[in-house]
TIGU-62049 format. One line per field, with one value per residue (C-alpha): residue in one letter; x, y, z. Coordinates in steps of 0.2 Angstrom, whole numbers, padded with zeros to 4 digits, m for minus. Last residue first. Layout:
N
aa	(a | ...)
x	(X | ...)
y	(Y | ...)
z	(Z | ...)
END
This chain:
99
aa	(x | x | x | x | x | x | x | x | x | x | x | x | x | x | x | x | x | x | x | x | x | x | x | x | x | x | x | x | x | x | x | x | x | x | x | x | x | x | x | x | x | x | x | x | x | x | x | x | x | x | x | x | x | x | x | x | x | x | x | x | x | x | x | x | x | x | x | x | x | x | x | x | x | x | x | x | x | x | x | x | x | x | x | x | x | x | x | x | x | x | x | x | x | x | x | x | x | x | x)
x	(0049 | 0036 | 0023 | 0006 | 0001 | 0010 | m0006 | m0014 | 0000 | 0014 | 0018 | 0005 | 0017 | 0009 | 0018 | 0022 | 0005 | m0005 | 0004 | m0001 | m0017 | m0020 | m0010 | m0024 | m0039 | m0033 | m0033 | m0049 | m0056 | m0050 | m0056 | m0064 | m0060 | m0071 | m0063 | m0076 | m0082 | m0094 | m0090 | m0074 | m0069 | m0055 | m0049 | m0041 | m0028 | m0019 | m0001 | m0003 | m0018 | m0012 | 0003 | m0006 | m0020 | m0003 | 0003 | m0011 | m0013 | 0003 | m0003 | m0019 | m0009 | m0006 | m0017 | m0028 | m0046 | m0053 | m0044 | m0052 | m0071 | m0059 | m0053 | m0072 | m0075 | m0085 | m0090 | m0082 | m0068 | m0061 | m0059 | m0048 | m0038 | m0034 | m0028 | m0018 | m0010 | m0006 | 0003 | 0015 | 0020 | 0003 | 0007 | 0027 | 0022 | 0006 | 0017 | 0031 | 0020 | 0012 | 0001)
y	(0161 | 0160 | 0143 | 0151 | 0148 | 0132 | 0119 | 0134 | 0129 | 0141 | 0160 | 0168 | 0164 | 0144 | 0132 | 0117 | 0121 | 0121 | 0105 | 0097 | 0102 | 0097 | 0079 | 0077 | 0082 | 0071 | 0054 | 0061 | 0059 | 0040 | 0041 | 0023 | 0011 | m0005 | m0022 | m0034 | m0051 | m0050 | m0031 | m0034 | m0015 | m0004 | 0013 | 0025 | 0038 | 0025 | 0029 | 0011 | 0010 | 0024 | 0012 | m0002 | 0006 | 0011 | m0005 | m0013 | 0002 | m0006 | m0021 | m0016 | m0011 | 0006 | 0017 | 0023 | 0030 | 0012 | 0006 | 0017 | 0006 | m0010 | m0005 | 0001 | 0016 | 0025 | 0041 | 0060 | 0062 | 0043 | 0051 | 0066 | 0051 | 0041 | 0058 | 0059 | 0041 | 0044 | 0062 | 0051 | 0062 | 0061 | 0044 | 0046 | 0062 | 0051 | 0036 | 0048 | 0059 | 0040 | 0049)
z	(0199 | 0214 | 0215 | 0219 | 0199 | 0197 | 0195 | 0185 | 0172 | 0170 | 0168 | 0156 | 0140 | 0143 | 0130 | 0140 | 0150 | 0133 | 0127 | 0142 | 0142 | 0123 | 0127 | 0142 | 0131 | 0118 | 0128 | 0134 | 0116 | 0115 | 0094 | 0086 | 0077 | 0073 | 0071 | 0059 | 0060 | 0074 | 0082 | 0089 | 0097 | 0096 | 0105 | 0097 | 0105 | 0117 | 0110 | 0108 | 0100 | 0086 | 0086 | 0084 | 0068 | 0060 | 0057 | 0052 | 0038 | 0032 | 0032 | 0025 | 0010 | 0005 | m0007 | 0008 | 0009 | 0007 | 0022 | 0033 | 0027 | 0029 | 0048 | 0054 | 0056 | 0073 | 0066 | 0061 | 0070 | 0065 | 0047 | 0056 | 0066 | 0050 | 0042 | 0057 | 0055 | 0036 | 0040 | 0052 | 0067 | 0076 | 0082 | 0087 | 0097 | 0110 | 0110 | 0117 | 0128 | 0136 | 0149)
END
């Protein structure tokens, strides 16, 4: 799992709102573009590092790039953030491992 990517992406407010629109359907990059007051190549900018950090995945449709959310890229950053924050004594990996 890129962690680094992963932290770097959901830093920026603009690259989380981008992944909350992406929550509800497929987008393509001019129909996210029209909820932003930056230029596209700013939002272009984004878009590679959410691809990067391997959160969206993107697709040519004709003319057009569609975005949409890597869910299991989530899950694994949800479970490693669970384990890194576990009170109950570690991930279910460690659970026969003494302390």
């Amino acid at each position: 799992m890129r962690t680094q990517e992963i932290f770097k992406a959901l830093s920026d407010p603009t690259r989380r709102e981008i992944l909350r629109m992406l929550r509800q359907k497929p987008m393509a990059a001019g129909e996210l573009s029209d909820a932003f007051p930056i230029t596209k190549g700013s939002l272009s900018h984004h878009y590679n590092i959410l691809k990067s950090a391997e959160l969206v995945r993107v697709e040519r449709r004709g003319q057009f790039l569609v975005y949409s959310l890597n869910t299991s890229v989530f899950e694994d950053a949800m479970t490693m953030l669970v384990d890194l924050f576990d009170t109950n004594g570690g991930s279910k990996q460690k659970k026969g491992v003494k302390r």
